[in-house]
N, C-alpha and C positions, 0 to 999 in steps of 0.2 A: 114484720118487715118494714124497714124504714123507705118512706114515700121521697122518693129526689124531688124537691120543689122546681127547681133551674136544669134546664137541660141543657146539656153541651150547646144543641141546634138552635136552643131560644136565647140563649145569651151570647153566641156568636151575630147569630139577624142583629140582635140591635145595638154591637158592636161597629155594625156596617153601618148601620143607621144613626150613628153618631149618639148615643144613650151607653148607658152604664149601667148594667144591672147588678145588684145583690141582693142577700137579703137580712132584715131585721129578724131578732128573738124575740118572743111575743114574750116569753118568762124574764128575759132580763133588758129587755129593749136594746141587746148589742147588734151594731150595723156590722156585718161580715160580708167581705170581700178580699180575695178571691172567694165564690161562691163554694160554701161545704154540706155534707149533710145533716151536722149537727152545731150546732153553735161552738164556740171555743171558750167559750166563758164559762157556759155554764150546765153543757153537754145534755139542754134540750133540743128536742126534735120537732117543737112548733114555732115553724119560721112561714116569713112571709116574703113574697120578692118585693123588692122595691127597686124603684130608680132614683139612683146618686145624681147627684149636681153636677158633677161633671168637674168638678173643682181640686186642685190639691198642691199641695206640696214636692219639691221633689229632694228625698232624701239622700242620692247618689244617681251616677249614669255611669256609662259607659260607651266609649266612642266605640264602632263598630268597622273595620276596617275591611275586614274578608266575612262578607255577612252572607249568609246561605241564599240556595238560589233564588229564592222568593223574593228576597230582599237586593240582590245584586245591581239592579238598574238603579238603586237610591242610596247603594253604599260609593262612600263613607256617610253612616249617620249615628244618631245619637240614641240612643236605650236609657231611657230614666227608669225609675223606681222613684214611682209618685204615693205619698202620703194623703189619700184619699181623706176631704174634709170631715164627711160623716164618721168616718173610722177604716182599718183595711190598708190594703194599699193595692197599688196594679203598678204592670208594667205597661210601658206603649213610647211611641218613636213622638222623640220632641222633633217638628220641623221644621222650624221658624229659625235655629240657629245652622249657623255651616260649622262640620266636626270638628276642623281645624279652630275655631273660635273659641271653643267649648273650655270653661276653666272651670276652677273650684266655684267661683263667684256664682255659677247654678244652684249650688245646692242650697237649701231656703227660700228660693224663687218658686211664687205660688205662677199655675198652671190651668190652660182649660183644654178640656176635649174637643176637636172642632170635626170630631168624623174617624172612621175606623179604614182599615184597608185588608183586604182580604187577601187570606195564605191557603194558597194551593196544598193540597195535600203534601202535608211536611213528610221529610225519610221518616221520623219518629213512629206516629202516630196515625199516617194514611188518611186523615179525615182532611178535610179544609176548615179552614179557623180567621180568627182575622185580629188583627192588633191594633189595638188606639192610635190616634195620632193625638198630640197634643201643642201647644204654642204658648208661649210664653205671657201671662198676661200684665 
């Protein structure tokens, strides 16, 4: 049986806590994130967690205009898809732009974490969770 190293509960906390977790393959040194059970490179199962820098890229967004209720008191906001430096990528709310602002001219624009924000038990999934916030650096 394969051991989960990251658990849903440990990488949501330090989500809140403004940190980034994943983990590194000790067999081929690949950084993954979103966090898996087994590596993608190279489909070992000795990984180790580690914390990201916090740093990235953001490869696309999307303005959010009718955003679920979790999110309703801060919509309209912006949804990246950030190319995490180590490797990986994540998703998380850039906040430092107003939506209406928001052009092509983001994407390429390196990014920091400055803190997470926590999601009430989504309809989905029933659990609480929580989502980066990031800001333009």
């Amino acid at each position: 049986m394969i051991d989960y190293k990251l658990t849903f509960e440990t990488y949501t906390k330090n989500l809140l806590g403004g940190r980034i977790l994943g983990l590194k393959c000790n067999k081929c040194s690949n950084y993954i994130h979103p966090p898996r059970m087994i590596c993608p490179k190279c489909y070992s199962t000795d990984l180790n967690i580690i914390e990201f820098n916090g740093t990235g890229e953001i490869n696309t967004f999307t303005v959010v205009r009718v955003a679920p209720t979790w999110m309703e008191d801060i919509a309209p906001l912006i949804i990246a898809h950030i190319k995490l430096d180590e490797g990986g990528f994540i998703l998380g709310h850039l906040s430092d732009i107003e939506a209406d602002a928001a052009s092509l001219d983001l994407i390429g624009k390196k990014v920091k974490m400055i803190g997470g924000r926590e999601v009430k038990k989504d309809i989905i999934s029933g659990v609480n969770g929580a989502i980066p916030i990031f800001q333009l650096l």
